[in-house]
C-alpha positions as CSV (number, residue, x, y, z in Angstrom):
1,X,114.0,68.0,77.4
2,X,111.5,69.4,79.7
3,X,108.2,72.0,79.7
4,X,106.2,72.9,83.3
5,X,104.3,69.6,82.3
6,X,106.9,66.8,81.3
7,X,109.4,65.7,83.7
8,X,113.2,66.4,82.6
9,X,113.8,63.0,80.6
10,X,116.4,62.1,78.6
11,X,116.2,61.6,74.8
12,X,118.2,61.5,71.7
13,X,118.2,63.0,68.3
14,X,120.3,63.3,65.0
15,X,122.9,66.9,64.9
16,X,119.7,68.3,63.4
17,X,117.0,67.9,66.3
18,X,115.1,65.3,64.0
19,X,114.3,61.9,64.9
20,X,113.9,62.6,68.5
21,X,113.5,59.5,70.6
22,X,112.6,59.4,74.6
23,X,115.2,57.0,76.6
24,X,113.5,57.5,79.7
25,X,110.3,57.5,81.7
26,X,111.8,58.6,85.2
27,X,108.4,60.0,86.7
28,X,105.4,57.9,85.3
29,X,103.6,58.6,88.8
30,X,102.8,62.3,87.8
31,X,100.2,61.0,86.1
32,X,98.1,60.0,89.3
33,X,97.9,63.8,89.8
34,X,96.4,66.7,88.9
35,X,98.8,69.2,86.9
36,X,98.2,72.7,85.1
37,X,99.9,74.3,82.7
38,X,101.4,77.8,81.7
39,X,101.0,80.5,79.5
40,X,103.4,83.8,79.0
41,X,101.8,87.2,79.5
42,X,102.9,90.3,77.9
43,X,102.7,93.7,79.7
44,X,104.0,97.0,80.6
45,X,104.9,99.2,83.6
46,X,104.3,102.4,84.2
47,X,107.5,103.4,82.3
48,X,106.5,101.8,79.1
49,X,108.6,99.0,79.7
50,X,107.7,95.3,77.8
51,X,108.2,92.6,80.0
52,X,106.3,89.4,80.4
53,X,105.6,86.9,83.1
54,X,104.7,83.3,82.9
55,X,101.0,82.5,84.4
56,X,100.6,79.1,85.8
57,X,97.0,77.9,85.0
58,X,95.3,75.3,87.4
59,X,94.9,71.8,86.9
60,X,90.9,71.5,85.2
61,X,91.2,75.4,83.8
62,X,87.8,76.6,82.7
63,X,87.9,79.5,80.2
64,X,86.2,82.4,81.7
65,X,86.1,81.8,85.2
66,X,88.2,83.9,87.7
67,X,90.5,81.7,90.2
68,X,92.4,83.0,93.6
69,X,96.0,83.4,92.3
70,X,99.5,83.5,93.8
71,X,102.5,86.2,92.7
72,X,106.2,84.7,93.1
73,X,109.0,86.6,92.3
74,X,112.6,87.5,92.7
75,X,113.8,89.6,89.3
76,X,113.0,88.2,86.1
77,X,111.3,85.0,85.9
78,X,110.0,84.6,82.6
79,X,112.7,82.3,82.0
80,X,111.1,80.0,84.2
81,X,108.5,79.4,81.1
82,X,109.4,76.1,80.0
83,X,110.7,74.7,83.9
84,X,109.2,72.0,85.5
85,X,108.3,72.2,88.9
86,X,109.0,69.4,91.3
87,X,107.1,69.7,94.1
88,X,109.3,69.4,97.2
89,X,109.9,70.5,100.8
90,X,111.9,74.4,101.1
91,X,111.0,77.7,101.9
92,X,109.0,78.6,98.7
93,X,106.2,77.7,97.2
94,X,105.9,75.0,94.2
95,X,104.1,76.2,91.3
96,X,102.6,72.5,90.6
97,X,101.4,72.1,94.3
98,X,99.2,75.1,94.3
99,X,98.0,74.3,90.3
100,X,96.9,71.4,91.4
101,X,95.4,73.1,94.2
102,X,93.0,75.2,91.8
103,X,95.4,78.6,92.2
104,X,96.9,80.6,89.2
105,X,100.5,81.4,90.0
106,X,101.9,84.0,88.7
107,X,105.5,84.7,87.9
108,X,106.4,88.7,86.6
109,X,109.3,90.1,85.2
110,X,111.2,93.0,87.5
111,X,113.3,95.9,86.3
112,X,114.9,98.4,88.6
113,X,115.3,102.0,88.6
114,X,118.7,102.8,90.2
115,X,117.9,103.5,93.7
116,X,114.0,102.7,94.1
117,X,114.1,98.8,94.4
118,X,111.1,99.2,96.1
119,X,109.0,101.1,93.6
120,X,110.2,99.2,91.0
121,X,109.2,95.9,92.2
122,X,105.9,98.0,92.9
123,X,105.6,99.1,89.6
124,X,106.2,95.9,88.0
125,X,104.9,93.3,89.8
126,X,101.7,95.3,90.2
127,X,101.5,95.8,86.7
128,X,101.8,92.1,85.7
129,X,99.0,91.5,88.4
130,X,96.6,94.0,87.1
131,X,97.2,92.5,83.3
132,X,96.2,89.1,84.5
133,X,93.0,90.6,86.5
134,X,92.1,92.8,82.8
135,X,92.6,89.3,81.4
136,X,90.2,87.7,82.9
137,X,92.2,85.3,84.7
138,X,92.4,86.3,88.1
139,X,89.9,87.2,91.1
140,X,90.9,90.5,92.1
141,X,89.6,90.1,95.7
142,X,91.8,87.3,96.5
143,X,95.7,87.4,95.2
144,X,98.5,86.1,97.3
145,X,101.9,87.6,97.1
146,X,105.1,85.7,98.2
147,X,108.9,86.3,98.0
148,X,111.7,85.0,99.5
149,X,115.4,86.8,100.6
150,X,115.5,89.3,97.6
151,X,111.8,88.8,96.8
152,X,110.9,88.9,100.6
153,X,112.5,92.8,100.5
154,X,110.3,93.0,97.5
155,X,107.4,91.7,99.2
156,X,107.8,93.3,102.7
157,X,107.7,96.5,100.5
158,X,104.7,96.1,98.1
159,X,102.5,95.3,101.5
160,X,103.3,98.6,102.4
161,X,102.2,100.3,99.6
162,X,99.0,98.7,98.1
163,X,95.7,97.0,99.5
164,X,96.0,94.5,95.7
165,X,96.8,91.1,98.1
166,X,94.8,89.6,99.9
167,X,97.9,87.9,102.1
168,X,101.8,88.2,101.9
169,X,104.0,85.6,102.8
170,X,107.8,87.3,103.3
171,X,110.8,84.8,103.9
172,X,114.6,86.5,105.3
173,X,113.7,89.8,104.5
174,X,115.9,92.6,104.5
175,X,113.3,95.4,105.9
176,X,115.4,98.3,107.4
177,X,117.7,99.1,104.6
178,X,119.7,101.7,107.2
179,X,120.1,99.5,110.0
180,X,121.1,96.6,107.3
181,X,123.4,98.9,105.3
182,X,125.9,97.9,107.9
183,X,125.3,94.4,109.1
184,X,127.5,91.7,108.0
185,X,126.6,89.1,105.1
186,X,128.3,86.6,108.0
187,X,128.1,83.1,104.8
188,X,131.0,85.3,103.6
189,X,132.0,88.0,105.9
190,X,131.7,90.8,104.0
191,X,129.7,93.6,104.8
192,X,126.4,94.5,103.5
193,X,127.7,98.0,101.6
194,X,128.7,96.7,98.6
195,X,125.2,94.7,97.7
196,X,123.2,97.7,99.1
197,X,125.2,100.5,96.7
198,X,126.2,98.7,93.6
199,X,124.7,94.6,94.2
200,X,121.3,93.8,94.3
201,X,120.1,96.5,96.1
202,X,120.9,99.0,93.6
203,X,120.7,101.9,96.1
204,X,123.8,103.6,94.4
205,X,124.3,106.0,97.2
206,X,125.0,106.0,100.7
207,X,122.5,106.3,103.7
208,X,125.1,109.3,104.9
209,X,124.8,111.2,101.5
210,X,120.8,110.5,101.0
211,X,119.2,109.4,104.5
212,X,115.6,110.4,103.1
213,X,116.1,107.8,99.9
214,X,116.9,104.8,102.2
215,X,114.1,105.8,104.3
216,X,111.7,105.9,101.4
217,X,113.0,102.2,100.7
218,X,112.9,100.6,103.8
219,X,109.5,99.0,104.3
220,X,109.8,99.4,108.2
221,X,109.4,102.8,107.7
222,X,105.9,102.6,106.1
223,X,104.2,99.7,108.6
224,X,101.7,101.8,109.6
225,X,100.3,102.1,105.9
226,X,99.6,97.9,106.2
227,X,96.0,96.6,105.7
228,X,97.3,93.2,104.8
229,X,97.8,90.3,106.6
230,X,100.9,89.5,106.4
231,X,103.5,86.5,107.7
232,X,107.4,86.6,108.1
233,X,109.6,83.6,107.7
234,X,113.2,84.0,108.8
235,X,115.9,81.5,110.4
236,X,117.7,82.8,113.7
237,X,121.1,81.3,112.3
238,X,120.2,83.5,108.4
239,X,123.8,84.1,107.8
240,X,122.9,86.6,104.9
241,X,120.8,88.1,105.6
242,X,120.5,88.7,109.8
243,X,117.6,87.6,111.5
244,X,117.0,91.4,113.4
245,X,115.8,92.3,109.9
246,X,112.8,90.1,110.7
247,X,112.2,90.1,114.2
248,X,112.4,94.7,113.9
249,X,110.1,94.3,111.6
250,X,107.6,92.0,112.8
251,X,107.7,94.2,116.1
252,X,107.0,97.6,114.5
253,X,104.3,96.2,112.7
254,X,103.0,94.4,116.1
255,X,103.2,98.2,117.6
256,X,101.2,99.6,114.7
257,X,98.3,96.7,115.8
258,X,99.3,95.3,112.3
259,X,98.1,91.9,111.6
260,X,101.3,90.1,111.6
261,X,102.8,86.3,112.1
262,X,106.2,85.6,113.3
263,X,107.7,82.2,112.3
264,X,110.8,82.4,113.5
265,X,113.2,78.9,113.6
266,X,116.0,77.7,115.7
267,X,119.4,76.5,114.1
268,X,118.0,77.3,110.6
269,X,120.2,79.7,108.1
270,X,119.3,81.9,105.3
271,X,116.9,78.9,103.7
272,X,114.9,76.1,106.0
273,X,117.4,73.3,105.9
274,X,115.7,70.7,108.3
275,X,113.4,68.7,106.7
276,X,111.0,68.7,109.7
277,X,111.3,72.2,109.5
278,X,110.5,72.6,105.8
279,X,107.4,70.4,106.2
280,X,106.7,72.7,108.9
281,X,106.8,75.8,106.7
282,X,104.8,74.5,103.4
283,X,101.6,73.2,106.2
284,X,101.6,76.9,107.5
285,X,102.1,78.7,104.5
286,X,99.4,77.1,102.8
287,X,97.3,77.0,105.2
288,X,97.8,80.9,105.9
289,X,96.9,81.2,102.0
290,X,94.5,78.9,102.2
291,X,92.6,80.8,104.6
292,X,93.0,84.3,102.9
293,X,92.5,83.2,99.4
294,X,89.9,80.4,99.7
295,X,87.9,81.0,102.7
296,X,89.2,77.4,104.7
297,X,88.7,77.6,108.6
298,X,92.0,79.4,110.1
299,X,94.3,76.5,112.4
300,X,94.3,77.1,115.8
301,X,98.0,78.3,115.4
302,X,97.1,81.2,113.4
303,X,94.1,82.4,115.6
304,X,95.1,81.9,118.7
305,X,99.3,81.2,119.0
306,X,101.5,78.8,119.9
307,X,102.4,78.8,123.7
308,X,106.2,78.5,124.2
309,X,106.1,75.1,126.0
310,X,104.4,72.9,123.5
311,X,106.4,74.5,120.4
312,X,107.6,71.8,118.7
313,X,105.7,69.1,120.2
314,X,102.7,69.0,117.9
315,X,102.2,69.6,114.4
316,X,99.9,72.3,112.7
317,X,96.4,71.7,112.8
């Protein structure tokens, strides 16, 4: 039995549910740390559609006062309600971590309409974050958004089309939906068609029979309307997504005088599997948000670069 507060112990019951008895205390340390807890939203999008997210509240919440907050999502998350998060070393962000921390985190709903993926996520994620601003939750000058392979699409879009963040984070992202249409999912070997027509994508066309559509999806194609600062995570090995998708994106956006970071890592695939690497990756990323949401100094690594010949030899500062 679990919640976003107790630890995943084990316990025992009658057929019933009654009597309920706890047989272990596997994580007594959480208690030496500061925690939050969660509430569920409701709202709608723009097409009148219910959906709800679940809103992570700091640790120390005080009723009536605004906090910086950060969006995570990938499709529907409400499930993730009653989760508990165990902080740990990846490429994503743990909800706990930044509660602690004194940030909301937000986690929306998504529905698609068949061939905007884009717009939808738009629709819906903006929605959610304009609920939690109305609410009273939320400081509206300084909301974080942050997605990862499916959700870094997502997110590479929405910083196209809003000025509502205040700093995107964007890990393996699909970002030229024409280009990618025929790239190679090289985990499996297939090729990308099938997820961008009738998978996850949801385009349900072709780029040959509607060019203009794919175009209107592809966040590449709209860098020049970023106000946002913006960093992209993305392994050079990704086999799912391919690591072009990243780097052509990054470099339009560099063209446009966009205000863009490149992480970019050696050997790693589609998700950071080296722990030096995923320790890497949590410093910077919440140090990037920490700098765009709280007003802490910026490292020398984000102001000023990392020359090629002491990569790797230091850690961020």
């Amino acid at each position: 039995m679990q919640t976003f507060e107790q630890f995943p112990d084990y316990w025992v019951s009658g057929l019933d549910f009654s009597n309920q008895r706890q047989m272990t205390d596997a994580n007594p340390q959480q208690a030496e740390y500061r925690w939050g807890r969660r509430i569920l939203v409701d709202f709608d999008n723009s097409r009148g559609v219910h959906l709800q997210a679940t809103l992570t509240l700091p640790a120390g919440y005080r009723e009536g006062q605004r906090y910086p907050m950060l969006v995570y999502h990938y499709e529907k998350m409400s499930q993730q309600h009653h989760s508990y998060s165990m902080p740990t070393y990846d490429d994503r962000p743990h909800m706990s971590e930044y509660a602690s921390d004194g940030y909301l985190v937000l986690q929306p709903d998504i529905v698609y309409v068949e061939g905007h993926p884009g717009d939808s996520a738009m629709d819906c994620v903006g929605s959610a974050v304009r609920k939690v601003i109305e609410m009273g939750y939320a400081d509206p000058d300084h909301i974080g958004l942050q997605g990862h392979s499916w959700g870094g699409y997502q997110s590479s879009f929405m910083v196209t089309q809003t000025d509502l963040f205040a700093a995107v984070v964007t890990g393996a992202p699909p970002t030229n939906l024409v280009s990618f249409y025929n790239t190679l999912y090289k985990s499996s070997g297939t090729v990308q068609q099938g997820i961008m027509e009738v998978g996850q994508v949801r385009m349900g066309t072709t780029p040959f029979e509607d060019f203009d559509l794919y175009l209107s999806q592809s966040p590449i194609h709209h860098t020049g309307n970023i106000t946002t600062p913006f960093l992209i995570l993305h392994g050079i090995e990704d086999g799912s997504v391919d690591w072009m998708q990243g780097l052509e994106y990054y470099n339009m956006a560099r063209r446009q005088g966009k205000k863009v970071i490149f992480l970019s890592y050696p050997g790693e695939g589609h998700h950071l599997g080296r722990k030096e690497n995923q320790i890497d990756f949590q410093i910077r990323m919440k140090q990037f948000f920490d700098h765009y949401l709280k007003g802490i100094y910026a490292p020398a690594w984000m102001t000023d670069g990392v020359p090629f010949l002491e990569k790797g030899l230091v850690p961020p500062n």
